[in-house]
C-alpha positions in Angstrom: -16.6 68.2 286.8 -18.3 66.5 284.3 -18.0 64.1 281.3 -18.3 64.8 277.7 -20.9 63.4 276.5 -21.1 64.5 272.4 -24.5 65.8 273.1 -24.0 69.2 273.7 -21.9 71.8 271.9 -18.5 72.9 273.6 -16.0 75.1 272.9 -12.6 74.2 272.1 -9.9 76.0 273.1 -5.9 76.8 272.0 -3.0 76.4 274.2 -2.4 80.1 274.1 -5.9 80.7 274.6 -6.1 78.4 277.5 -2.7 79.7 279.1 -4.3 83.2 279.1 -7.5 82.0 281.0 -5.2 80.2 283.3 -3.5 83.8 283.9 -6.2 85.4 284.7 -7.7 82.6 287.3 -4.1 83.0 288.8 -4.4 86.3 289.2 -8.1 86.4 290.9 -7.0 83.8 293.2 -4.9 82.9 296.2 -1.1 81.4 295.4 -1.4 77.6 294.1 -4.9 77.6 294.5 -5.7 76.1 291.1 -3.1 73.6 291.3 -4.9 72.6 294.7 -8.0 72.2 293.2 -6.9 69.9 289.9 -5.3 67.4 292.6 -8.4 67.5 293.8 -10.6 67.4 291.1 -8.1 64.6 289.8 -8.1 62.4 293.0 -12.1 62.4 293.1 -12.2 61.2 289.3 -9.5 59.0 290.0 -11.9 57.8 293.1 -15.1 57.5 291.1 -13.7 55.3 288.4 -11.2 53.3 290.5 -13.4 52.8 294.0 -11.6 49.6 295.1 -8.0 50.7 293.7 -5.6 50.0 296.2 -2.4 50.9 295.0 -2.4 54.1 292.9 0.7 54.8 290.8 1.1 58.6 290.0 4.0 58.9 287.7 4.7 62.9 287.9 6.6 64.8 285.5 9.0 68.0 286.4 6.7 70.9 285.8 2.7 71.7 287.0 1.5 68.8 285.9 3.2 66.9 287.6 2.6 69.3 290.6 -1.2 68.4 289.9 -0.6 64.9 290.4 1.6 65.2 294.0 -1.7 67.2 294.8 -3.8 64.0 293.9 -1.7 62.2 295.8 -2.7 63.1 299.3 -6.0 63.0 298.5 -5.8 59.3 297.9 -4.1 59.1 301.2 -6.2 60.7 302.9 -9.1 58.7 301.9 -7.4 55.7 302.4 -5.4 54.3 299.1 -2.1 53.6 299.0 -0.3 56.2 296.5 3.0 55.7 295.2 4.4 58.8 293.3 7.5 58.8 290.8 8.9 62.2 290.1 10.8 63.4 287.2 11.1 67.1 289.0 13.9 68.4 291.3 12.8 71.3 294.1 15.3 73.3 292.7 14.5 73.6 288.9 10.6 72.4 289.5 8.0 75.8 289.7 7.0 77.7 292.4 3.6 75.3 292.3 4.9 72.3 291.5 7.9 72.7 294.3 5.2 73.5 296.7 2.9 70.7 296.1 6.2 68.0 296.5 6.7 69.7 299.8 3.2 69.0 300.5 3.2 65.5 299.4 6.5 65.2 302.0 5.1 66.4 304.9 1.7 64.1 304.6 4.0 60.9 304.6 3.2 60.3 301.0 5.3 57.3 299.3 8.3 58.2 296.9 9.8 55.9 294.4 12.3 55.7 292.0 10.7 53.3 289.9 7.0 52.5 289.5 5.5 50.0 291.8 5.5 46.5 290.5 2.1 46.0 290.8 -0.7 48.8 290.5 -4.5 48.8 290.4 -4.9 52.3 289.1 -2.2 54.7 286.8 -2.4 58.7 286.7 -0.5 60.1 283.9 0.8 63.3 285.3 3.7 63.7 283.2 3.8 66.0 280.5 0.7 68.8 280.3 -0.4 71.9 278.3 3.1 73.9 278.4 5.2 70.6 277.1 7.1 71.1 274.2 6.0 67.5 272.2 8.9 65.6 271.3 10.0 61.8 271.7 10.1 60.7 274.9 13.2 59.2 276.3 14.7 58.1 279.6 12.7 57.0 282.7 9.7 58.9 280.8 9.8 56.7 277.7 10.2 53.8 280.5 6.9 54.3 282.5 5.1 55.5 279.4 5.4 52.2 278.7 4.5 50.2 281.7 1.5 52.4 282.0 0.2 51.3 278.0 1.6 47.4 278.6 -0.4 47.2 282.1 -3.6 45.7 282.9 -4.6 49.0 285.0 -6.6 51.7 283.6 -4.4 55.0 283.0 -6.3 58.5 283.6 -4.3 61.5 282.2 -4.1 64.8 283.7 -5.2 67.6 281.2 -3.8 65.8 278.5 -2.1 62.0 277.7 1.6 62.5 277.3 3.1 63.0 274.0 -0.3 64.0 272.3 -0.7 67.6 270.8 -3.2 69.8 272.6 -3.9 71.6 269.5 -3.7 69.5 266.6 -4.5 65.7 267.9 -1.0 64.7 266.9 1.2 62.0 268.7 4.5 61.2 269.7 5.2 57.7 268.4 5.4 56.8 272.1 2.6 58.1 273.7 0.3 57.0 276.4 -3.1 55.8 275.6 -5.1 56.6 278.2 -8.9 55.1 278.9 -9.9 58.6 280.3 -8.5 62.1 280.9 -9.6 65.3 282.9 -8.9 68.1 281.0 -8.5 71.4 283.1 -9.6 74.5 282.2 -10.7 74.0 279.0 -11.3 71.4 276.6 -8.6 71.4 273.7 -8.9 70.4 269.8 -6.2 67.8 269.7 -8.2 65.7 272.1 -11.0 65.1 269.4 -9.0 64.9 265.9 -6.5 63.4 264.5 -5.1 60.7 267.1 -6.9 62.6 270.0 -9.5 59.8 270.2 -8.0 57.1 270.2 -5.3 58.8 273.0 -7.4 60.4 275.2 -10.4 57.9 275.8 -13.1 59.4 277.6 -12.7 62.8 278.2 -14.2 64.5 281.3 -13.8 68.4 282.2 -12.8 70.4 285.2 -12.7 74.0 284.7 -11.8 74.2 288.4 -14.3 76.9 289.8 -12.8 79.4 287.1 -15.8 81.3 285.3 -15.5 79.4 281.9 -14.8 81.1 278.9 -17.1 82.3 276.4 -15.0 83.8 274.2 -11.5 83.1 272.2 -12.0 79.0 271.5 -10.4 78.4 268.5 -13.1 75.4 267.7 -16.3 73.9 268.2 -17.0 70.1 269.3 -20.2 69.6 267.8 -23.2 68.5 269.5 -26.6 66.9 268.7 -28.1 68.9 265.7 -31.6 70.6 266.1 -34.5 68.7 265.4 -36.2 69.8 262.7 -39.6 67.7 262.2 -41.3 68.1 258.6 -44.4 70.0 258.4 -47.6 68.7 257.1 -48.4 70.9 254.6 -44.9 70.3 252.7 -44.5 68.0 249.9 -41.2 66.6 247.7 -40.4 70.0 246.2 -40.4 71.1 249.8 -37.2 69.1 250.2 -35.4 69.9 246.7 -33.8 68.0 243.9 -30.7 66.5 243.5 -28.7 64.7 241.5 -25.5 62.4 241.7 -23.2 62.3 239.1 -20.5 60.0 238.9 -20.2 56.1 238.7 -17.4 55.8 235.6 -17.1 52.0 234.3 -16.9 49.8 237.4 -17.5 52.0 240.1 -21.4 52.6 239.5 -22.2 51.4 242.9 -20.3 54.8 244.3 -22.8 56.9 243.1 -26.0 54.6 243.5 -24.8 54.8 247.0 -24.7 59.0 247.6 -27.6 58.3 246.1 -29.4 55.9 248.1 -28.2 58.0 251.1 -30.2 61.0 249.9 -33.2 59.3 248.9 -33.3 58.1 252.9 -31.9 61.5 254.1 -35.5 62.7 252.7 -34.4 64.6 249.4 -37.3 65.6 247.8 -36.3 63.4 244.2 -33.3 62.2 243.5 -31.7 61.7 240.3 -28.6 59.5 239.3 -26.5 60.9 235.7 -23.9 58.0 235.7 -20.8 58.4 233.6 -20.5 54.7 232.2 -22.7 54.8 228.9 -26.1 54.4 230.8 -25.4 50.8 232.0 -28.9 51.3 234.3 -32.3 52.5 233.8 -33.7 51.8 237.3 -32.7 50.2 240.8 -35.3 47.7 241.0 -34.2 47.6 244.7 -35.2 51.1 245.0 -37.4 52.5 242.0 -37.3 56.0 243.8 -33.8 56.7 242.2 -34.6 58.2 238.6 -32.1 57.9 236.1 -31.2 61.1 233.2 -28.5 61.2 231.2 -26.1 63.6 232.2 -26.2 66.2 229.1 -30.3 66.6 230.0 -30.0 67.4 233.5 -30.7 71.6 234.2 -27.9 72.1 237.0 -29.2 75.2 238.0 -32.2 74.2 239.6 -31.1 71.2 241.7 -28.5 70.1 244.3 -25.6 68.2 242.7 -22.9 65.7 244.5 -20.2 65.2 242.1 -17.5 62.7 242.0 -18.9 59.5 243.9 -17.0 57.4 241.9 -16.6 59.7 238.8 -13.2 58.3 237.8 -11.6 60.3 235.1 -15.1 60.8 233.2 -16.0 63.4 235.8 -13.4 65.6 234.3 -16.0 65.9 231.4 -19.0 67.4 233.0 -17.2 69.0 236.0 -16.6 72.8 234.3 -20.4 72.5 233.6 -21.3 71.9 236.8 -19.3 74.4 238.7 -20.1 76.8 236.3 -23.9 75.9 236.7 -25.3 74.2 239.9 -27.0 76.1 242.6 -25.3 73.9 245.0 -23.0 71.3 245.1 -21.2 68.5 246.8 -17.6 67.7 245.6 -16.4 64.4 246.3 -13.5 61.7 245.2 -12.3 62.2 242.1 -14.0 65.7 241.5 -11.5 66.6 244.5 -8.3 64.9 242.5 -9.8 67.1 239.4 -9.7 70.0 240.6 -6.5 69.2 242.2 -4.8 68.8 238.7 -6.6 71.6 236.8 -6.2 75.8 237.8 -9.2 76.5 235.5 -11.3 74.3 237.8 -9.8 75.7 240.9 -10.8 79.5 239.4 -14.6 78.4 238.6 -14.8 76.8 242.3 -14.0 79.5 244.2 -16.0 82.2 241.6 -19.0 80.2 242.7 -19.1 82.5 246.0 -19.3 85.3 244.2 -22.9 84.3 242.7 -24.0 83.0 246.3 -23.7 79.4 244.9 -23.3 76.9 248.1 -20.4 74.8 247.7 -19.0 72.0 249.8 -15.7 69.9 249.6 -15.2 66.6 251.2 -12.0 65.3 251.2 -10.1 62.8 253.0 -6.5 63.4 253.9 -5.0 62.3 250.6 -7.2 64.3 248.8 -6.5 67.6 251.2 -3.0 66.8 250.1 -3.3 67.1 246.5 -5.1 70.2 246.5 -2.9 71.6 248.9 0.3 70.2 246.9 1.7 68.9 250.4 1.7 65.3 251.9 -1.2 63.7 253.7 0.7 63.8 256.6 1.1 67.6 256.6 -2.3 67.4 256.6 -2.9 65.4 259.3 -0.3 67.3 261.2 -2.6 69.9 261.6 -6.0 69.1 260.5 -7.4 72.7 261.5 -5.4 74.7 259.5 -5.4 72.0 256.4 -9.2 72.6 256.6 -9.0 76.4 257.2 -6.5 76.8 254.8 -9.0 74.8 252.1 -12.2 76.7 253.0 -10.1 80.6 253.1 -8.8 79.4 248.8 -11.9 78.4 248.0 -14.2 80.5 249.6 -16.5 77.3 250.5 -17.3 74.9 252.7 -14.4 71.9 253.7 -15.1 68.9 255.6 -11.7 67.3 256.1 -12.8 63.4 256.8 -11.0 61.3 259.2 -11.2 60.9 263.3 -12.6 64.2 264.5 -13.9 65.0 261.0 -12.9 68.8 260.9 -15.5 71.1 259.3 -14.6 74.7 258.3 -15.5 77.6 256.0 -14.9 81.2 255.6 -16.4 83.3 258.7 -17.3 80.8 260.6 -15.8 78.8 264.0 -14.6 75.8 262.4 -16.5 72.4 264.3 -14.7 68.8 265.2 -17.2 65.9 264.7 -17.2 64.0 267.6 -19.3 61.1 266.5 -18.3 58.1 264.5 -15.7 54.9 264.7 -13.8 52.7 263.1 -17.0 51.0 261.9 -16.6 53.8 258.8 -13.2 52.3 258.2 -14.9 50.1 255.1 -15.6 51.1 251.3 -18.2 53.5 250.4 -19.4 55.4 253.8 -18.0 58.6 252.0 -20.0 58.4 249.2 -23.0 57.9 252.1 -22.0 60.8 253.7 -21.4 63.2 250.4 -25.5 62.2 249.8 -26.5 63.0 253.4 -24.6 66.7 253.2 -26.3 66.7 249.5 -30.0 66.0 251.0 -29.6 68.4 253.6 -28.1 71.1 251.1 -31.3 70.6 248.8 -33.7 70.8 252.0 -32.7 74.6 252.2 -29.7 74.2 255.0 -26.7 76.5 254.6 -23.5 75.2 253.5 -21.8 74.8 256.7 -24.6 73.4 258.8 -25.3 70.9 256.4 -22.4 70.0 256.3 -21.8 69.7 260.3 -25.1 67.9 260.8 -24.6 65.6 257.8 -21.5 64.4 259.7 -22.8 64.5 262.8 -25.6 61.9 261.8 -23.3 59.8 259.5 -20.7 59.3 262.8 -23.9 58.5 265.5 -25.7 56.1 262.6 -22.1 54.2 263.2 -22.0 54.8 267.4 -25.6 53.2 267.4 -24.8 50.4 265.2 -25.4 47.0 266.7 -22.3 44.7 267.8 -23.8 41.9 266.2 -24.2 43.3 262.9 -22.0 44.2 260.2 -21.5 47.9 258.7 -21.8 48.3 254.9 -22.0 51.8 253.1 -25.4 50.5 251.2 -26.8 49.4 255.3 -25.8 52.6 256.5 -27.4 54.2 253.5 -30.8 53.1 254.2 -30.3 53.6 258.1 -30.7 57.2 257.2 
């Protein structure tokens, strides 16, 4: 067992792809001997983050997970708690595990009840696991699911909380936020994206003495990026140029932000075309930045991040730089372009064709547009939203939000892990669109770029102190 920690890389893994590594283990081992071992597994977590727990309410739903938490149960007797198990199941329509375990659970002396224990120092949400079928709660169910998120105890989920969507992070409007879950077998995508996060809590792995998986995840949860320390015979053309263009009348502090992110990201120069008139000439704050008029800029030779605050002026220069750029960033309102124009659309995806890099980086909204759907079909499924953006237009997606989702053509798709609501304030996008920009024009692929650009945008936030306060222009220089 052990927890995840964001450091390392791990593979994520689909309900169907998880049922079929649960077959096999079932098929290499003796009858009910995985179940055995989650109730185990789950009562020594349970033990470790509980130690003086007393009273231990298991709430049990009719099928295996449930069975997993009976298993728990006797465990906790046995070492000395006082476990109190509510069951949804019947022996005759529960499975052959599950019906076993509840025998089990009988014969050790272990407490039944038909409601939940007025008082409880401890909460296991064994109700609904990896087989559930999501929908609304309702009943007794929707009854303890919401004891267990109005009490003072800590909840710990088995395999998954109840009501949350193993594969896409999606939640039943009652749900049960847990503070930690053991995931069996396999970790699963909807417990990073989407509402996985904020449902899940800490997340901790048991794959239950099965020989884990190397193959068939449908995901990657991202870990630390490779360190990658600059050599001393390099200098700034070592580290590429780039060049932001956007800020439209009003919103120049969008793209003086990508571009103050770059400039700290270690871009070799970095150059700022803004689309109000020319309203600056420097940044006395930082003299680094280099102001050109857009029309003077040579596209080809540089990395661009378009849109930071582009407004409808973007439109202008956009065909130009599609057409053009080595590499690009599209951001913001060069996302709502291209959204609303099919000639844009056709030079995007071209750029593939010529081995020109090019990332998108919408939020949800964004997605939407381009994808002519609703930001919540989006966030329904943030996997395919991103897959389906990165297959149209043969490039790199990164599909912003909790568990930022990064994807292109050929490749695994990743699942930030990094990053809070600290992000949750104007202008960390444009940050981040600079950061995947610097690392573009540093010589990075597309796609790990992008990943690592996310990566460090989501820690910078994670290591942020409590006593300070998060702006996009801090978090810029932070870099």
């Amino acid at each position: 067992m052990k927890k995840i920690d964001f450091q390392s890389r791990h593979a994520l893994f689909s309900v169907d792809a998880t049922r079929r590594i649960e077959r096999m283990a079932q098929a290499a081992l003796p009858a009910h001997t995985l179940m055995q071992r989650a109730g185990l597994a789950l009562a020594q977590l349970a033990l470790a983050l509980a130690p003086h727990a007393e009273r231990v309410w298991i709430a049990c739903g009719p099928g295996n997970n449930g069975g997993d938490g009976l298993e728990a149960a006797m465990h906790l007797q046995r070492w000395g708690k006082q476990p109190v198990i509510t069951w949804l199941g019947s022996v005759g329509s529960a499975p052959a595990d599950a019906a076993a375990s509840y025998q089990r659970a009988l014969d050790a002396g272990v407490t039944f009840g038909e409601v939940p224990p007025r008082n409880f120092d401890l909460c296991l949400d064994a109700l609904l696991g990896l087989g559930a079928v999501v929908r609304e709660p309702e009943g007794r169910m929707a009854d303890w699911i919401h004891q267990m998120n109005t009490g003072n105890a800590p909840v710990l989920a088995v395999d998954l909380p109840t009501g949350l969507h193993a594969d896409t992070g999606t939640v039943t409007q009652l749900s049960v936020k847990a503070t930690h879950t053991l995931s069996l077998l396999t970790l699963k995508p909807g417990l990073f994206t989407a509402h996985g996060r904020d449902a899940a809590g800490c997340v901790w792995l048991a794959d239950l003495d099965t020989r884990q998986a190397t193959s068939g995840h449908s995901a990657w949860l991202a870990g630390t990026p490779p360190a990658e320390p600059r050599l001393h015979a390099s200098h700034k053309g070592s580290f590429g140029d780039l060049t932001v263009v956007g800020g439209a009348p009003g919103m120049t502090g969008a793209a003086l932000l990508a571009a103050s992110a770059a400039l700290h990201a270690g871009a070799g120069r970095v150059f700022i075309a803004l689309l109000d008139g020319g309203s600056l000439n420097v940044d006395t704050r930082q003299p680094e930045l280099m102001f050109r008029p857009v029309d003077g800029l040579d596209f080809s030779a540089m990395t661009v991040v378009c849109g930071c605050g582009g407004g409808d002026a973007v439109r202008t220069v956009l065909s130009k730089i599609l057409s053009t750029s080595a590499q690009v960033v599209i951001d913001a309102d060069a996302i709502n372009a291209i959204a609303n124009d099919i000639q844009l659309q056709t030079l995007l995806t071209t750029r593939s064709q010529r081995g020109a890099a090019s990332v998108l980086t919408p939020h949800p909204l964004e997605a939407a547009r381009v994808l002519a759907c609703s930001a919540a079909d989006v966030q329904r499924d943030r996997l395919a939203a991103a897959g389906q953006l990165a297959q149209r237009f043969a490039c790199t997606v990164v599909l912003k939000g909790s568990g930022t989702v990064i994807a292109a053509p050929n490749q695994t798709p990743v699942i930030n892990p990094t990053g809070n609501a600290r992000l949750a304030t104007a202008g960390t996008g444009d940050v981040l669109a600079g950061l995947i920009g610097a690392r573009l024009a540093a010589g990075r692929d597309a796609f790990d770029a992008a990943w690592q650009a996310v990566y460090q945008h989501g820690l910078a936030a994670d290591e942020w102190p409590d006593n300070q306060t998060l702006t996009a222009g801090a978090l810029a220089r932070s870099l």
